[in-house]
Structure formats: structure tokens, C-alpha cells
Residue, then its C-alpha position, 0 to 999 in steps of 0.5 A: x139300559x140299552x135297547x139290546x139289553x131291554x130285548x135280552x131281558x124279555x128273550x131271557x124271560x120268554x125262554x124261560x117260559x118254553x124252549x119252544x119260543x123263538x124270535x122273529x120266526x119258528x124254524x119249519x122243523x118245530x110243530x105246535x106248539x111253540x111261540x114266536x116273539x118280536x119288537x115292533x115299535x117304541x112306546x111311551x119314551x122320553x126326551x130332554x137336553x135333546x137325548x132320549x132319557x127313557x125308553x120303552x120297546x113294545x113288541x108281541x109274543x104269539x103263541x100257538x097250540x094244539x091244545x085248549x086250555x094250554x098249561x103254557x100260557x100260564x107258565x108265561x104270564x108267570x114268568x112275565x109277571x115275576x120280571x118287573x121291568x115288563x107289562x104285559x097283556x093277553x091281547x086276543x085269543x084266535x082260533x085259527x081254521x086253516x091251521x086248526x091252531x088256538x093263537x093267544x097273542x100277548x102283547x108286552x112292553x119293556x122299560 
């Protein structure tokens, strides 16, 4: 599977989660909540005969809202664990004071 699949994968999974979850940003007409999600490195990859063998992106979903106990982060976790190419984790819940937003960043990888 090529990178971009890999990354077609968790935008096709997180879309089905929200439609109100963008990647890379959230354009300025969208107001919470909505979530913003982006590669950020590789992980746990593998090489041999000189040629990468495996390869594993890792990357975040941040989600922002209004609202505690947002159904939201459910239907995520949801969907994150009904696709069995990716891993999860819930990796801070933040509230934010200029913002008055609740910020639960999740980080994800992908095989």
C-alpha cells in the first residue's frame, strides 16, 4: 500500500466520523466544533534488500468543541476502531482559555 493510500484510508475514516473534519486546516467559515487532522512523521518502519518493506505514518487528529462530554469523540473512537489498519490513542484533553474550546488531540498511526 503506498503512503497516499495510507493517508486516503484515515481521511476516508475520520470523514466518516464528522463532516466537520479537515485536513491540514479548518477553513475560517467553520465554527466549533470541528477537527483538523495531519501526518506528522513515520514510525515504526522497516527496511531490507536496501527497500523500505513496511511503513508506518503517524500523524494527530485535533478535535475542538463547545461542548463537554461531546458525542463526537465517540463516534471517532468508533470508527477509528472498526478500521483495522490503524491505532490509536486519546493523547491529551486540554481546555483552552482564549478560546473557551475543550481540545481532545488524538494521536493515530497507520500500517
Amino acid at each position: 500500500m503506498t503512503y497516499n493510500d495510507k493517508l486516503k484510508i484515515v481521511g476516508k475514516t475520520l470523514a466518516e466520523s464528522s463532516s466537520r473534519i479537515f485536513h491540514y486546516y479548518r477553513p475560517e467559515s467553520v465554527k466549533a466544533p470541528y477537527g483538523v487532522w495531519q501526518e506528522d512523521s513515520e514510525d515504526g518502519s522497516a527496511h531490507s534488500n536496501n527497500h523500505k518493506s513496511e511503513q508506518q505514518i503517524h500523524g494527530t487528529l485535533d478535535w475542538y468543541t463547545l461542548k463537554e462530554y461531546d458525542t463526537v469523540i465517540d463516534t471517532i473512537q468508533e470508527h477509528l476502531d472498526a478500521q483495522e489498519s490503524i491505532s490509536y490513542r486519546v493523547n491529551s484533553v486540554q481546555y483552552e482559555d482564549t478560546t473557551k474550546l475543550i481540545h481532545t488531540e488524538f494521536e493515530w498511526w497507520v500500517n
